[in-house]
C-alpha positions as a Markdown table, in Angstrom:
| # | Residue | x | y | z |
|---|---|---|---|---|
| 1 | Unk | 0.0 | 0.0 | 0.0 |
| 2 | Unk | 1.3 | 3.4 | -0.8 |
| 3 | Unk | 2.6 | 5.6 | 2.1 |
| 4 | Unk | 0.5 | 8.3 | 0.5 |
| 5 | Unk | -3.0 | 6.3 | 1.6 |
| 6 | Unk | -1.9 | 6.2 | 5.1 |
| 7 | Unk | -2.2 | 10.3 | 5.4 |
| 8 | Unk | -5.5 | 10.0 | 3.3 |
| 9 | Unk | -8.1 | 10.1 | 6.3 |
| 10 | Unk | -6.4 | 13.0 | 8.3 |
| 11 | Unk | -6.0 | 14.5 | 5.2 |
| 12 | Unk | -9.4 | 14.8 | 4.2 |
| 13 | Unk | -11.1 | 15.1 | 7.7 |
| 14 | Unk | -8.7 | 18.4 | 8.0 |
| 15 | Unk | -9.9 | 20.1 | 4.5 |
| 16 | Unk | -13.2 | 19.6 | 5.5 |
| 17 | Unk | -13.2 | 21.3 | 8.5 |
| 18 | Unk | -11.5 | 24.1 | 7.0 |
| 19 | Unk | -13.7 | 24.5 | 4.5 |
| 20 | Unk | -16.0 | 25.8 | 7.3 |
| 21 | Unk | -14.3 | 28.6 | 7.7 |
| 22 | Unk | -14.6 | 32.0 | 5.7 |
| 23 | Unk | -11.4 | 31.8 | 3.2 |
| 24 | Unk | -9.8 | 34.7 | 0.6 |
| 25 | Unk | -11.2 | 33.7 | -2.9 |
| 26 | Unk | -7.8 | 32.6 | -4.3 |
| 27 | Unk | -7.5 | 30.2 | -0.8 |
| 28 | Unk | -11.1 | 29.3 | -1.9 |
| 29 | Unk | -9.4 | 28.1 | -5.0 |
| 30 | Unk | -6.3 | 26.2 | -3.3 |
| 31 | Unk | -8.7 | 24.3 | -0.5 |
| 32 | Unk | -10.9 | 23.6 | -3.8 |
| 33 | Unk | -8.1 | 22.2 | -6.0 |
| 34 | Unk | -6.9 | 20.1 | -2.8 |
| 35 | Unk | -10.5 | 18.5 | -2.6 |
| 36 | Unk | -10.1 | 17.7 | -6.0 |
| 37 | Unk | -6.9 | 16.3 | -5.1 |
| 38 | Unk | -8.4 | 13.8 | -2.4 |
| 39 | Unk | -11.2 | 12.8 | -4.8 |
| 40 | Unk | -8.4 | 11.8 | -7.6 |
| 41 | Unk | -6.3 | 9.9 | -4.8 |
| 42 | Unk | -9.4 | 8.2 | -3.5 |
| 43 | Unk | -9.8 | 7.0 | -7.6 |
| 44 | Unk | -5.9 | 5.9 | -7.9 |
| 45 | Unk | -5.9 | 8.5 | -10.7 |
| 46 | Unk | -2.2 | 9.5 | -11.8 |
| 47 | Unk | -3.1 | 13.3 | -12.2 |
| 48 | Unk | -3.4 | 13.4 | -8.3 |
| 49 | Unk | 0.4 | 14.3 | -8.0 |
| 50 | Unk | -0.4 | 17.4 | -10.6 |
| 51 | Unk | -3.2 | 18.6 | -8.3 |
| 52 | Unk | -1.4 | 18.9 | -5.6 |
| 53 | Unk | 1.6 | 20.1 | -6.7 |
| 54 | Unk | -0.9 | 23.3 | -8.3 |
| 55 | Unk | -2.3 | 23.2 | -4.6 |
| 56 | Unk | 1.9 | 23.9 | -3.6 |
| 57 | Unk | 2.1 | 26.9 | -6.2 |
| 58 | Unk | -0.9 | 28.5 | -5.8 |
| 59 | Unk | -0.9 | 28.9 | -1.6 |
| 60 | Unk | 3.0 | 29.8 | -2.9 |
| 61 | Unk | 1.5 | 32.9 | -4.2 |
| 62 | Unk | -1.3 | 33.2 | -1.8 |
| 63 | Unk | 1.6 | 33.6 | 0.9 |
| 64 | Unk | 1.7 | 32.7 | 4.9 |
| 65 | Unk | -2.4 | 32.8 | 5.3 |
| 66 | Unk | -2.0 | 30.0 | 2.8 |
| 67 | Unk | 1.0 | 27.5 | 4.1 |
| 68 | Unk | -1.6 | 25.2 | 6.4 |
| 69 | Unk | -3.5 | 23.9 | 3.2 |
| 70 | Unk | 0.2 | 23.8 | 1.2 |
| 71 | Unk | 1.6 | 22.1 | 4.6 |
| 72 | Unk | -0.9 | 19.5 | 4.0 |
| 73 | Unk | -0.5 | 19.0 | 0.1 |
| 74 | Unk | 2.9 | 19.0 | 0.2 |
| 75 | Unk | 3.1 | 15.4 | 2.8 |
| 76 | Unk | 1.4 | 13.2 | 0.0 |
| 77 | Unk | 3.6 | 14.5 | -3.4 |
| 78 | Unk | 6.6 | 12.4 | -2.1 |
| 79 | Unk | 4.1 | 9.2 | -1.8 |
| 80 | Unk | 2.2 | 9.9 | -4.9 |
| 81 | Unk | 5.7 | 10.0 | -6.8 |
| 82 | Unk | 6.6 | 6.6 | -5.0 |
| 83 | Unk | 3.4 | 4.9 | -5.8 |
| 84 | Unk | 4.3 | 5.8 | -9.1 |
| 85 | Unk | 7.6 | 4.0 | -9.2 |
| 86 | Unk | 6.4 | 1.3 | -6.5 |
| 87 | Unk | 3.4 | -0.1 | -9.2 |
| 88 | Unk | 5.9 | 0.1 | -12.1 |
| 89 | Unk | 8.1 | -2.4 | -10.1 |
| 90 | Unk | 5.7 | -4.6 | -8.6 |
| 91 | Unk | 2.7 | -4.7 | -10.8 |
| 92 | Unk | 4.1 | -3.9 | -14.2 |
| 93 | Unk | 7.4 | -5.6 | -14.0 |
| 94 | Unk | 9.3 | -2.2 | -15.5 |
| 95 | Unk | 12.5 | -2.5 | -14.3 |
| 96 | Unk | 14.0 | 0.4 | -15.9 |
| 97 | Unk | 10.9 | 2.9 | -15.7 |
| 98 | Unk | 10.7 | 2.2 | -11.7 |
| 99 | Unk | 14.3 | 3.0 | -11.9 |
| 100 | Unk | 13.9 | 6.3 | -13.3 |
| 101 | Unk | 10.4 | 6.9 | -11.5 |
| 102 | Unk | 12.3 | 5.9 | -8.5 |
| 103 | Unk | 15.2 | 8.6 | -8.9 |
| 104 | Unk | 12.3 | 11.4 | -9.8 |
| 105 | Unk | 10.9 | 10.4 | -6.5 |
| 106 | Unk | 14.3 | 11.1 | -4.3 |
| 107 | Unk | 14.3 | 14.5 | -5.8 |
| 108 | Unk | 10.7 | 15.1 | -4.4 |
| 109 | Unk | 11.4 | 13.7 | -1.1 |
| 110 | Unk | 14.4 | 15.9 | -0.6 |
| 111 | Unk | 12.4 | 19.3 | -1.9 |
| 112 | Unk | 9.9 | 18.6 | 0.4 |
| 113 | Unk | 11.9 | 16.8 | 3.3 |
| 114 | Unk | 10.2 | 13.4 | 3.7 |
| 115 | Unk | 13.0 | 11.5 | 4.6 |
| 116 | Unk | 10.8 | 8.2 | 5.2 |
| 117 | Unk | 9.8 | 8.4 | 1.0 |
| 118 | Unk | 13.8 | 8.5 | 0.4 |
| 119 | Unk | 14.7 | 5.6 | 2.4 |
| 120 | Unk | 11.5 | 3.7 | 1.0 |
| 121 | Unk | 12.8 | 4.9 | -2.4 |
| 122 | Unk | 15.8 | 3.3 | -1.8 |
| 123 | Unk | 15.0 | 0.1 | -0.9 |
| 124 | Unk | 12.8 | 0.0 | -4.1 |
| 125 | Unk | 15.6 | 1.0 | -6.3 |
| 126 | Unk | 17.6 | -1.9 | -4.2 |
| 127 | Unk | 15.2 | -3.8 | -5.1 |
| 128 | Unk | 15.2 | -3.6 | -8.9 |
| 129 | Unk | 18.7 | -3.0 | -9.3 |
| 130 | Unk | 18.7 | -6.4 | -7.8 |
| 131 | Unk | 16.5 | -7.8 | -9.9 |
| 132 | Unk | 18.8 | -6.4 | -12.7 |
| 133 | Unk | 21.8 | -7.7 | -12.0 |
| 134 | Unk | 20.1 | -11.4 | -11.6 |
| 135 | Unk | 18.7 | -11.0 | -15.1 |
| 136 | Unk | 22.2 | -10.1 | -16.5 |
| 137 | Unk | 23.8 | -13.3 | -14.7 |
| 138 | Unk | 21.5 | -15.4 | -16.0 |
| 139 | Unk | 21.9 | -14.4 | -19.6 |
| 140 | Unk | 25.9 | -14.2 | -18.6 |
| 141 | Unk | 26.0 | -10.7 | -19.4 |
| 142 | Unk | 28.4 | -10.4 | -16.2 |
| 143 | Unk | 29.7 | -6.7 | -16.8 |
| 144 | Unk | 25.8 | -5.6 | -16.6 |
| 145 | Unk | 25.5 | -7.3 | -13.8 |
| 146 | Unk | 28.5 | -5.7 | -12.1 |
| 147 | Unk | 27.3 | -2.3 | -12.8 |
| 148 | Unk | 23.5 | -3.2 | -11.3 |
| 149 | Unk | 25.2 | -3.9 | -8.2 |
| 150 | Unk | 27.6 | -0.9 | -8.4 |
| 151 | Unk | 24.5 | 0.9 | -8.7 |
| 152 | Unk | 23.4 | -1.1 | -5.1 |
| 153 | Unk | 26.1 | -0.2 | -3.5 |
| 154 | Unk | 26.3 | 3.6 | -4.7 |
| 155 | Unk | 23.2 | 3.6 | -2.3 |
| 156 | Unk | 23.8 | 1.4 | 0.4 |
| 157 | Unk | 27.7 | 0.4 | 0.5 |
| 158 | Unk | 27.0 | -2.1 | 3.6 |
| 159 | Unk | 24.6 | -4.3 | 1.2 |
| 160 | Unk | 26.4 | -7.3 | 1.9 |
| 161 | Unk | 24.2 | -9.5 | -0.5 |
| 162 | Unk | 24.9 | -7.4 | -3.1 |
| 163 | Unk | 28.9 | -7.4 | -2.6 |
| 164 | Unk | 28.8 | -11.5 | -2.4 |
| 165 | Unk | 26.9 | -11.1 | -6.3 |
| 166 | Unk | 29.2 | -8.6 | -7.5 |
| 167 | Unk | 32.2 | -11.1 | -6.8 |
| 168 | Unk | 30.1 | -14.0 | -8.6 |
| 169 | Unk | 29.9 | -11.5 | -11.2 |
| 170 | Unk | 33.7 | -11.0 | -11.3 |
| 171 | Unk | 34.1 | -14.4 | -11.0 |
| 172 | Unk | 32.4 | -14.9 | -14.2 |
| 173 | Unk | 34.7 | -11.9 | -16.4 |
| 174 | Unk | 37.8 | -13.8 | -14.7 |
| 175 | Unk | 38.8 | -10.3 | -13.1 |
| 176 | Unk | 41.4 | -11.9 | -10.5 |
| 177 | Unk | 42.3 | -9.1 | -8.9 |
| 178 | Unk | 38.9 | -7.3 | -8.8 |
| 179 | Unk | 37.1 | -10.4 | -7.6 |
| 180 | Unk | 39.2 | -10.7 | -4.9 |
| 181 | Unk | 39.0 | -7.2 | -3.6 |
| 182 | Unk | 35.5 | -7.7 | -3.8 |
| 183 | Unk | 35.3 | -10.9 | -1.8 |
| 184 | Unk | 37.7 | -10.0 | 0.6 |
| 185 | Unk | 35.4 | -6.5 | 1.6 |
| 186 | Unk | 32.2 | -9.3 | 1.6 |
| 187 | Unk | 34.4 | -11.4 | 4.1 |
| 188 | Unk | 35.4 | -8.4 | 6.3 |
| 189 | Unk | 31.8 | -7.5 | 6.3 |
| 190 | Unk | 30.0 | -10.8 | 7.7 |
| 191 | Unk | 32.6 | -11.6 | 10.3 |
| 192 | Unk | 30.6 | -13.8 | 12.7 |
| 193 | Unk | 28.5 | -15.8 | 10.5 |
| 194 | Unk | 30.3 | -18.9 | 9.7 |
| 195 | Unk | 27.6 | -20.3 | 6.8 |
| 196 | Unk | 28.3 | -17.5 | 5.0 |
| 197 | Unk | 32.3 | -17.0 | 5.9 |
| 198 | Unk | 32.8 | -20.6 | 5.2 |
| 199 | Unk | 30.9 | -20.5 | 1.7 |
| 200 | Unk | 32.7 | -17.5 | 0.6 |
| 201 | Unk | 36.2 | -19.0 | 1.4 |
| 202 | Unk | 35.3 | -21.9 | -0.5 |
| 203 | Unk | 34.0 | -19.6 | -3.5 |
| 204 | Unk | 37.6 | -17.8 | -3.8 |
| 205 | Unk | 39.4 | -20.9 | -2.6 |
| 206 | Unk | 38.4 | -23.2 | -5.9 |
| 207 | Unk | 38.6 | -20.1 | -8.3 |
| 208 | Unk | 42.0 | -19.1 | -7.4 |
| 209 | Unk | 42.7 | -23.5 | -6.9 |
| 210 | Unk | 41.6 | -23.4 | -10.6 |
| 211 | Unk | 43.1 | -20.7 | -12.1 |
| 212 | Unk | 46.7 | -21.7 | -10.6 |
| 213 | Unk | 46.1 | -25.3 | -11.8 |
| 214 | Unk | 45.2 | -23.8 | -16.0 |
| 215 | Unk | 48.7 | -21.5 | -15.0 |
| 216 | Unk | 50.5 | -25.4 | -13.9 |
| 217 | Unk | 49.4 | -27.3 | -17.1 |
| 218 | Unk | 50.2 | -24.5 | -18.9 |
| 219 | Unk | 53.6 | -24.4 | -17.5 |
| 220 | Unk | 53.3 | -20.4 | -15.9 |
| 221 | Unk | 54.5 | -22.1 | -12.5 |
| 222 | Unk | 55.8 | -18.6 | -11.1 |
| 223 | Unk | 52.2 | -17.6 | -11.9 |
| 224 | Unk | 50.7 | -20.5 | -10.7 |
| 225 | Unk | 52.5 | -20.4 | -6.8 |
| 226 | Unk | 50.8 | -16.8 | -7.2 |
| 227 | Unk | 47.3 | -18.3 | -7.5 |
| 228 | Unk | 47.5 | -20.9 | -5.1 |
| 229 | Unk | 49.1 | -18.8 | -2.8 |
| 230 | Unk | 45.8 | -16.6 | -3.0 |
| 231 | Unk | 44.1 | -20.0 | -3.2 |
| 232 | Unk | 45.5 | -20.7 | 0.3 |
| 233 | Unk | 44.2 | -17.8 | 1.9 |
| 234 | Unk | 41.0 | -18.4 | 2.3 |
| 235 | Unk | 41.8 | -21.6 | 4.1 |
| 236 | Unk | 43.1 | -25.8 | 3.3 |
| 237 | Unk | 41.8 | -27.7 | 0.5 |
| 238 | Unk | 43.2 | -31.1 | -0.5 |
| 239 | Unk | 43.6 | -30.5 | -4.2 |
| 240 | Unk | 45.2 | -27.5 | -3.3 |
| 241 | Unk | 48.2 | -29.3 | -1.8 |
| 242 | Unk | 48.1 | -31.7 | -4.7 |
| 243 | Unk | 48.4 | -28.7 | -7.2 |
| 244 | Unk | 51.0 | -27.2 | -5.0 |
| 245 | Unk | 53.3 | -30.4 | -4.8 |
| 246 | Unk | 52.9 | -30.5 | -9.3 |
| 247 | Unk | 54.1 | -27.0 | -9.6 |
| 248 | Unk | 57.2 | -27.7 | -7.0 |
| 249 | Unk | 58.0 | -31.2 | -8.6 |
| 250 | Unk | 58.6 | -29.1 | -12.0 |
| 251 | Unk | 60.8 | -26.3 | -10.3 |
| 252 | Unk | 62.3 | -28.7 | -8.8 |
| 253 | Unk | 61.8 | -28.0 | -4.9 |
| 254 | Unk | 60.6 | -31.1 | -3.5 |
| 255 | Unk | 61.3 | -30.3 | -0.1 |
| 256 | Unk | 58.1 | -28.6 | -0.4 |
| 257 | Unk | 56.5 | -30.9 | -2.8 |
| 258 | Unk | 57.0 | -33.8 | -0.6 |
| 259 | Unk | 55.2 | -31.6 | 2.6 |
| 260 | Unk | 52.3 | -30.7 | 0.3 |
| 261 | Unk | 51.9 | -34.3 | -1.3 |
| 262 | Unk | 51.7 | -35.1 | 2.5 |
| 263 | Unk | 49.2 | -32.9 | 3.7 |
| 264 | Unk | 47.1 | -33.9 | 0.5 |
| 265 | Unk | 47.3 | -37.2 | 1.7 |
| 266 | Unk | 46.4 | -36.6 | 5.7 |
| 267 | Unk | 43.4 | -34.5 | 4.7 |
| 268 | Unk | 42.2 | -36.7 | 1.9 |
| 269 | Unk | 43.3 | -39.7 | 4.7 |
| 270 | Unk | 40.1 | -41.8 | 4.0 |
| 271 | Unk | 39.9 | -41.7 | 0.1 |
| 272 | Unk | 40.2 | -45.3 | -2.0 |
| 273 | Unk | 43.3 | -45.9 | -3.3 |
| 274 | Unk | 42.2 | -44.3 | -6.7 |
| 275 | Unk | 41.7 | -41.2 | -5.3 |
| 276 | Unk | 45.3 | -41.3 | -3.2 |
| 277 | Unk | 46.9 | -41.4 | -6.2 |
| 278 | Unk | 48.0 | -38.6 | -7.6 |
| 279 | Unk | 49.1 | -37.3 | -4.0 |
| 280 | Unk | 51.6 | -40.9 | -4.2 |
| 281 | Unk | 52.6 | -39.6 | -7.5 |
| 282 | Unk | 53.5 | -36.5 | -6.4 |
| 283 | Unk | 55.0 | -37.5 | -3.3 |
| 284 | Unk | 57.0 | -40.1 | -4.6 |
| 285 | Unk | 58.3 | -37.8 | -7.7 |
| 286 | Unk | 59.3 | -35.1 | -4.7 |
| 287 | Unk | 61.0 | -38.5 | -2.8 |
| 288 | Unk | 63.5 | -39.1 | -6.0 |
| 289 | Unk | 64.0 | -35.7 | -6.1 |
| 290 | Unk | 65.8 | -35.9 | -2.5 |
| 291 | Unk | 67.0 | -39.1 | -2.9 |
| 292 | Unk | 65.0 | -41.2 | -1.3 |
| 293 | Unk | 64.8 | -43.8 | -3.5 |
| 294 | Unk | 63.2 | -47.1 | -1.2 |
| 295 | Unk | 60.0 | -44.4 | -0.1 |
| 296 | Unk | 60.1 | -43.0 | -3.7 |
| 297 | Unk | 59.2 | -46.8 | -4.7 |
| 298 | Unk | 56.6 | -47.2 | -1.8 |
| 299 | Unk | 54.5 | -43.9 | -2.9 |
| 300 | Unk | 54.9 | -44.7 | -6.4 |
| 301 | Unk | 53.3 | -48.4 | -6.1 |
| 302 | Unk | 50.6 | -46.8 | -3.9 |
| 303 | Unk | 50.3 | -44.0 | -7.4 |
| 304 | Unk | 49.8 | -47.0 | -9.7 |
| 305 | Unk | 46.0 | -46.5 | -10.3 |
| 306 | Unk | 43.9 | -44.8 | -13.5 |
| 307 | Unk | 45.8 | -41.8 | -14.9 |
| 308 | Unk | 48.9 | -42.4 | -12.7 |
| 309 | Unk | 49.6 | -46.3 | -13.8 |
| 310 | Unk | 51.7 | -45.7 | -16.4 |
| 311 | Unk | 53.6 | -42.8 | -15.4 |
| 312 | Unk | 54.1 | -44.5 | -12.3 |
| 313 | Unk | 55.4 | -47.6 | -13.5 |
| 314 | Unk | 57.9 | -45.3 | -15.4 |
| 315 | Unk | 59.3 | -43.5 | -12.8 |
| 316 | Unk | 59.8 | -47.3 | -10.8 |
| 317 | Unk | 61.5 | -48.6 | -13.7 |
| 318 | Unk | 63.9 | -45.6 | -14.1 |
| 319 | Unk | 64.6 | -45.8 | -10.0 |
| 320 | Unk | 65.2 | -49.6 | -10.5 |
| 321 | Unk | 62.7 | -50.5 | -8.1 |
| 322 | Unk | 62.3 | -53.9 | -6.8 |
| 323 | Unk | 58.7 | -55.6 | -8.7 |
């Protein structure tokens, strides 16, 4: 229901009682006009906002004897102009006409100091900027979508919701450095609620896990320890240690291969022996690296499943290890 219905009763009860009085012709004409005015509101007819705001420049003229019956006119224009916006939004579905309804109507509730139309405003334009931005993500047009919720957050800046999209959003355009500013702000926000924490580390964990491990098979490993090491941030993962261990195998640090393929291992302790593999692989490549040549053998058996068998079976025939 529009803010605007709420003053209606008062509104009314008051013009007829002044009415009763003996009024200057040209007030005669304002108190008039403002009847009129009730009588359109009472109709939902969209010319109500015009009546009033002729009630507003003709007690103007009129001067002070005038300024109870402009007092009066003046609380509805800010609700009439929200109404406005409000029906485009929620009845006709117009997006982008509540939108610009919606910024008319901030203008009028400034002019005329209503500061409960503004925030109510707001929340509207919240509201179908939201809408917005999901529309754009679903059709994958992400950069839209970022600029719906820049428009959010030009409004209300603490609109966590809003900040968690925007990095989904980034996520989608593959704007690292962006997308993590963006998360990292969310996570800084919503200290305290683990659900949310917890899915938004895992969010920038796999993106940054993923992008280091397209930097590894492409053979960027500086770039790769960059992303991970973001990866690693925002808390442990298991197929982060794996990737870690791949990218020092090939630079040749297997001290710190060997203590990733481990930690893989321990968290991922109750996988099948499938699943252990790659972990063995690594681990026993790091193993060879240092030397170890008897545990090098032991990790590569245990590596000798699916993609691994092969290269596995390599690596034992190349250490000379016992069959």
């Amino acid at each position: 229901m529009s803010l605007a219905y709420k003053k209606f009763a008062a509104l009314f009860v008051l013009v007829a009682g002044l009415c009763m009085g003996t009024f200057a012709q040209d007030k005669t004409e304002a108190i008039n006009l403002f009847n009129q005015g009730v009588e359109q509101m009472k109709a939902n007819d969209p010319n109500a906002v015009n009546t009033f705001e002729k009630v507003v420049a003709i007690c103007d003229q009129i001067g002070d004897s005038a300024q109870d019956v402009k007092s009066k006119a003046i609380t509805v224009i800010p609700d009439l102009y929200y109404k406005k916006a409000y029906n485009l939004l929620m009845t006709d579905k117009k997006v982008n006409e509540s939108l610009q309804a919606s910024k008319t109507t901030l203008a009028m509730a400034d002019k005329y100091q209503d500061p409960n139309v503004k925030e109510s405003t707001q929340k509207l334009m919240i509201q179908a900027y939201t809408s917005m931005a999901a529309n754009y993500g679903q059709t994958k047009e992400y950069d839209k979508a970022v600029l719906a919720c820049d428009s959010i957050l030009a409004i209300n800046p603490d609109h966590t919701p809003t900040l968690y999209n925007k990095a989904l959003m980034l996520r989608g355009l593959d704007k690292g450095p962006e997308f993590e500013q963006t998360i990292d702000l969310y996570l800084s926000k919503i200290q305290g609620d683990a659900a949310k924490t917890e899915q938004a580390n895992k969010v920038a964990r796999d993106y940054f896990r993923v992008a280091g491990g397209k930097a590894n098979k492409d053979n960027k490993l500086n770039d790769a320890v960059t992303l991970l090491t973001k990866a690693s941030k925002y808390g442990e993962d298991n197929n982060l240690y794996y990737q870690f261990a791949s990218v020092y195998n090939k630079q040749k640090k297997f001290e710190l291969a060997a203590t990733n393929a481990q930690k893989g291992l321990d968290m991922d302790a109750a996988a099948t022996p499938e699943n252990k593999a790659k972990y063995y692989y690594e681990l026993g490549t790091a193993q060879a690296g240092l030397g170890k040549t008897s545990d090098a053998c032991q990790s590569l058996t245990n590596a000798m499943y699916g993609p691994f068998l092969n290269a596995a079976k390599g690596q034992k025939t190349n250490l000379k290890c016992p069959q």
